[in-house]
C-alpha positions, 0 to 999 in steps of 0.5 A: 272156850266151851261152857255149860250153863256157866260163868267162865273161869277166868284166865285173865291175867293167869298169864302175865300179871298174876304171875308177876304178883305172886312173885311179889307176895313172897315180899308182902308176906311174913311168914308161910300162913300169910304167904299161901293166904296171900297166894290163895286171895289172889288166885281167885281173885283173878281167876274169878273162880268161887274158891281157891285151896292149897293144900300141902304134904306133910313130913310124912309125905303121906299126909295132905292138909287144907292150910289156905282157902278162899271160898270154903269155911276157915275153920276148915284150914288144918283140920282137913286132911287126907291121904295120898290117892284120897278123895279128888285132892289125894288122887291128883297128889297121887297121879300127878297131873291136872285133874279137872272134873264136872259134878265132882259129887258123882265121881268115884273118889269123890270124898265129903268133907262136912267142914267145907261145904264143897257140895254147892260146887259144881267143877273142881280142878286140882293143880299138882305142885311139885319141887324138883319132881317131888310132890309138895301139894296140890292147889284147887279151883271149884266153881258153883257153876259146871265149867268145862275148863279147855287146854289153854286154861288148863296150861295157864293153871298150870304155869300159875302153880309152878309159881306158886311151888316155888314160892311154897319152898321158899316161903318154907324154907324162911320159916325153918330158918327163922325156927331154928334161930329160936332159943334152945329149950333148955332140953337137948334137940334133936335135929335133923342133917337138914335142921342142923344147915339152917341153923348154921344160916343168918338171914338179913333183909333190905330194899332192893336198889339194884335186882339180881342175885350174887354170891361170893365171900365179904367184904366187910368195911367198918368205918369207924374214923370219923369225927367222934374222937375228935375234942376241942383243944387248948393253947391252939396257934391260931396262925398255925391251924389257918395254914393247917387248915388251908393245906389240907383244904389244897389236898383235898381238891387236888384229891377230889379232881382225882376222883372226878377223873377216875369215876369219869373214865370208869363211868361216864362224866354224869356220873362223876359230876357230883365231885364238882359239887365236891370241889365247889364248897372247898372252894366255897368263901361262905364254907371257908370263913365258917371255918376261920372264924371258929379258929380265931376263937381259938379253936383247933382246925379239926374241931372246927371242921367238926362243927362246921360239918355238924350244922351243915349236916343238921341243916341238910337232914331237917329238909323235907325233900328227900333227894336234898336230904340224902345230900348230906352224904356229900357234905359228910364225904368231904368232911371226913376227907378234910379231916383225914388231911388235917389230922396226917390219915390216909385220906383214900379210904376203902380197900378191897383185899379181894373180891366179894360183897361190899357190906357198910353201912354208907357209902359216900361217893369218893368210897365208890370212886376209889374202890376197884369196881371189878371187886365188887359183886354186890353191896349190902348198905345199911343205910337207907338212901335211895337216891344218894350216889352210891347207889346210883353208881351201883345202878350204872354199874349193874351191881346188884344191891340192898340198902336199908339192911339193918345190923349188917356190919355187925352180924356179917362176920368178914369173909363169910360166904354170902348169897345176896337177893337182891330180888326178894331183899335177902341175904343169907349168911353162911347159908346151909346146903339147903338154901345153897340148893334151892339158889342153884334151883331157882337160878336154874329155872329164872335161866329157863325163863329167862331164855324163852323170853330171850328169843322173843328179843328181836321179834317185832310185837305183832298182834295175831291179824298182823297190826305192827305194835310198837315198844319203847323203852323209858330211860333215865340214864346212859346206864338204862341203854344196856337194858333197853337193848338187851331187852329188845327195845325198839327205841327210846318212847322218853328219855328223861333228861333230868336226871344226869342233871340231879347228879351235877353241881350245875346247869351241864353246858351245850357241850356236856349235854349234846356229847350225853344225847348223842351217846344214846342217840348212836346206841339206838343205832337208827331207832327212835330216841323221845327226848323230854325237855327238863321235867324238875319240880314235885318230887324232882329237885336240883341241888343247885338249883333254888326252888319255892316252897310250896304247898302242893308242888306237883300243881305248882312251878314245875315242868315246862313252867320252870323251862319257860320262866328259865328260856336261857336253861332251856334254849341251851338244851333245845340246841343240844337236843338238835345238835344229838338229832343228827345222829340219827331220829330224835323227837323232841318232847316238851312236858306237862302241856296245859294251854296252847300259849305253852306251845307257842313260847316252845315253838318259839324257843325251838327256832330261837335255838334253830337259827343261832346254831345255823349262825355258827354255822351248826348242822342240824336236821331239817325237821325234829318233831316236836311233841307234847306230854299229854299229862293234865286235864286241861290237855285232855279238852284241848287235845284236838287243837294241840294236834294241829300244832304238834307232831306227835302225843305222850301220854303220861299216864301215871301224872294224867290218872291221879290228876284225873281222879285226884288220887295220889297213888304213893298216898296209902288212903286213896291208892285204891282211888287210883284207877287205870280202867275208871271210866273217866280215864279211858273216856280221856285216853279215847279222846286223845287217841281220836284227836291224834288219828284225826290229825295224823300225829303219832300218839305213844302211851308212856307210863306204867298203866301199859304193863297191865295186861288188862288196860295194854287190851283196852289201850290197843282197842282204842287205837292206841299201837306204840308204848314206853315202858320200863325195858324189862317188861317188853319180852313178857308183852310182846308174848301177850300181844301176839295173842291179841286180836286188834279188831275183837280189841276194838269191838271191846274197847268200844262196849267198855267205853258205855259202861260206868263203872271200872269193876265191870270194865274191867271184868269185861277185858278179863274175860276176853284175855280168859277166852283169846290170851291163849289161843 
């Protein structure tokens, strides 16, 4: 990079993180002011630059106007403007192309404006912003010092605003939308072709379960039985509604064994493990007499069954864990079944006339079990339930979906044509032909996108002087495999084994879970698979497994803890484990290490397992290596001596840095806390990593710290070269790694590991990316 008397602009992440920002502001914003306020902060934040500006084209198309700074006076925003081809701004509105000048006070067209105090600046670069090759605005960079701004930075600013447009359009087309649902004034309006579409638009919002975009007719499902209407009644046979009630109670788990086997030929066997859950409280004696006893008191069968389920559901719901809260779904889906038996309805629930997007407002399991999956294009739900296994299934299924969309059943009329986002949490309704043309647009361009990184899906991660970087890919379900694959993965760094437990009824047998990790193990197809022994407690919980309440369950009985005090649990998964690795390279991973006796009882346990499977006469590997998660403070001092007695290091890096810094990252008061690049973490990272190459055990960096450009940099020049992280990630990376030098990373890593503070540090690996990203 070429400097005069200058601190550079830098391109830091103007390249991968930035841009991935900017595509998330749309989310954290409002309306348009707040987004280009957003846009404009975080531009020169990153670029480092003295002051970023937006500046946008009127309707007269001849008219730009400042609407968004950061660096110039705020009372400036809307009162600047200028004509197309007046001053710097106007003249690369009127060209369109970069324009990047030294001494912009000297230049012809250099216009003053007394309201922004632009004198004390010294570069200017303006951006052009274009929709579909028309002109909408241009975005400008000034610094105080003379920089001269080379082709790469020029490119990267480039890129950046192409984003930023395309975020504009939409962030304007909202507000159009949301103007026109405004109460006519009393007065006749006058509204353009282009009005008259938005108004003919409703816009929805929810949180993304599943991303992509879909559209196509509804399929509005309005589940009004339930048991509301259900009243007590008088002069009941008791006898009569006993033998009522144990008919229905027969067809309802001859019912749900026909759900489990449909969902576990349209799935896999986790995915329909839940209808044991299902069949076991229809078999369950407790559940049962509730029901008799209110009989014998005379009451009828129904409302009984509605009582019952009432507590049962009040129970669930005063839960303060999540996950068993948003089981209540399963109580309330085998009431409702039961019910629909006992009172002589249809019990098979939801039918799809055509194809289309699902809108509910819950979906209980045997809803998804029974529905025709190739019918279903999307799901918009209303409720709020993350973890509950419809949605689960819509993931497994690849169904883009959005929960928490309130109103939907109601406002969405059936058969309305809807585009449903579930990238940026929308749905529109009826859209106009403007927000049909814009998908169409996006779509066109994420398809450009998404093509470029496509051809990156089997290149190696190659760093520019050659030194070999490896990508893995977290997983958590059969489902992720697909999306490892496609997305170039070379291998699983963690396979987080406690999830196919989370959707069972019970601990799976040898059986269950060796036929699961061999399926993954086969698809890999020759490439490393980590798996992760069972990782439950903190925020994990089994429903069928019973925890202690405890203050502070992420310092309590978790992890490797529960496995050890559980050595039967956890044999029978080592043994599966060991049974999958003779379909090819499996490492087998025990988390949460925090002394060396932890090791032992492993290592014990693993020729435990060795020796009963070979007694059976069991093939097995001779070597698995075994490897240590290396996620609290008291691995960090004893990594060395953990080394002679493993294979290989995980770095949890997400548990690690809030253990390190005592920051909850999900804790809005101390996520700023948080920090990847504090000293004290690269210090503990760059101990690790030396005791691993001392030892000559592989190390792997799994957590999200590695999809930061900045801290991959600092990672890669502490000798850190394999990773695991989320699949989709990997394309973008490997485009950013094979601009990395590793030995100027090393010489880096080494400078930022004798500075105290985390804002330097981190200045300092963004400058490198400014200079190197790009060349």
């Amino acid at each position: 990079m070429n400097s005069q008397n200058s601190t550079p602009n830098k391109d830091l992440t103007l390249g991968l993180s930035t841009l991935q920002d900017i595509s998330a502001l749309i989310l954290q914003s409002h309306d348009l002011n707040e987004t280009i306020a957003n846009i404009v902060d975080l531009v020169a934040q990153r670029a480092q630059s003295d002051v970023c500006s937006l500046y946008l084209l009127e309707e007269d198309k001849e008219t730009l106007t400042l609407r968004a700074t950061r660096g110039l006076d705020q009372g400036a925003i809307g009162k600047v403007s200028l004509k197309i081809g007046e001053g710097l701004t106007g003249k690369t509105a009127e060209e369109q192309r970069v324009l990047a000048i030294q001494e912009p006070q000297n230049h012809p067209h250099y216009r003053y404006f007394s309201e922004t105090g632009e004198e004390q600046f010294h570069t200017f670069v303006g951006i052009p912003l274009f929709d579909r090759n028309y002109s909408i605005g241009v975005l400008v960079i000034q610094t105080r010092k003379a920089h001269i701004f080379s082709e790469e930075e020029l490119a990267t600013l480039t890129t950046i605003a192409f984003q930023v447009a395309s975020i504009v359009v939409n962030a304007r087309l909202l507000d159009a939308i949301h103007k026109f649902k405004r109460p006519l004034p009393t007065e006749p309006l006058q509204q353009s072709p282009a009005a008259e579409d938005l108004l003919q638009s409703d816009v929805l919002q929810g949180q993304a379960a599943y991303p992509g975009v879909v559209s196509g007719p509804a399929n509005v499902v309005d589940q009004q039985f339930g048991f509301a209407d259900i009243f007590d009644e008088c002069n009941i046979d008791p006898q009569a509604e006993q033998k009522r009630l144990d008919e229905a109670l027969r067809q309802t788990r001859i019912q749900t064994l026909y759900l489990e086997k449909r969902v576990a030929d349209q799935l896999t066997q986790e995915d329909a493990a839940i209808f044991h859950t299902h069949l076991m409280i229809l078999e369950d004696r407790g559940f049962i007499e509730k029901l008799y006893k209110l009989i014998e008191e005379r009451h009828s069968a129904p409302y009984a069954l509605k009582k019952v389920i009432s507590s049962y559901l009040e129970a669930f719901n005063q839960m303060e864990d999540p996950y068993l809260r948003e089981r209540a779904a399963d109580m309330e889906d085998i009431g409702r079944r039961l019910l629909a038996n006992l009172i002589g309805r249809n019990p098979e629930g939801l039918h799809l006339n055509h194809a289309g997007i699902l809108v509910a407002k819950k979906l209980l399991p045997s809803d998804m079990a029974v529905l025709d999956h190739h019918m279903i294009q999307g799901m918009i739900i209303e409720s709020n339930e993350a973890n509950s296994h419809s949605v689960i299934m819509a993931k497994a299924l690849g169904i883009p979906a959005l929960i928490g969309v309130k109103g939907a059943v109601a406002r969405i009329q059936p058969d309305a044509n809807l585009i449903l986002d579930a990238n940026t949490g929308h749905v529109y309704q009826n859209p106009s032909v403007a927000v049909v043309d814009e998908y169409l647009r996006l779509e066109q361009d994420r398809l450009q996108e998404q093509e470029k990184l496509s051809e990156l899906r089997d290149v190696l991660a190659t760093t520019s002087d050659g030194i070999r970087i490896n990508l893995r890919a977290n997983i958590g379900l059969v489902s992720d495999v697909g999306v490892a694959k496609k997305n170039g993965a070379e291998g699983v760094g963690l396979y987080r084994t406690e999830f196919p437990y989370m959707a069972r009824s019970n601990f799976p047998n040898r059986k269950t879970q060796y036929q699961l990790y061999k399926k993954v193990v086969e698809e890999f197809d020759g490439l490393p698979v980590t798996i992760r022994t069972l990782d439950i407690g903190g925020d994990k919980a089994l429903p069928y497994f019973t925890h202690p309440r405890e203050d502070n369950p992420f310092m309590g009985w978790r992890s490797v803890r529960v496995s050890l005090d559980n050595k039967e649990i956890f044999q029978t998964q080592i043994e599966a484990i060991l049974m999958a690795a003779m379909h090819g390279p499996v490492k087998l991973l025990f988390p949460m290490i925090s002394n060396m006796e932890e090791i032992v009882a492993c290592k014990e346990i693993v020729s435990a397992a060795r020796a009963k499977l070979q007694q059976e006469g069991i093939r097995i590997p001779e070597h698995v290596p075994l490897g240590a998660m290396i996620e609290v403070p008291a691995a960090v001092r004893l990594a060395h001596h953990l080394a002679k007695e493993m294979d290989f290091f995980a770095l949890g890096t997400n548990d690690l840095i809030q253990y390190l810094l005592a920051a909850d990252r999900s804790n809005p008061r101390v996520e700023s806390y948080y920090d990847p690049l504090h000293p004290a973490v690269l210090l503990s990272l760059e101990g690790i990593s030396k005791a691993a190459r001392d030892n000559g055990i592989d190390i792997c960096v799994c957590g999200e710290m590695a999809t930061d450009p900045a801290c991959l940099l600092a990672l890669i020049g502490i000798g850190i070269h394999e990773f695991s992280l989320s699949a989709p990630y990997i394309p973008q990376l490997k485009r950013f790694i094979s601009r990395i030098d590793s030995k100027a990373a090393e010489t880096l890593a080494g400078d930022i590991l004798e500075k105290a503070d985390s804002k330097t540090i981190r200045t300092m690996l963004e400058n490198y990316i400014a200079d190197y990203y790009r060349g």
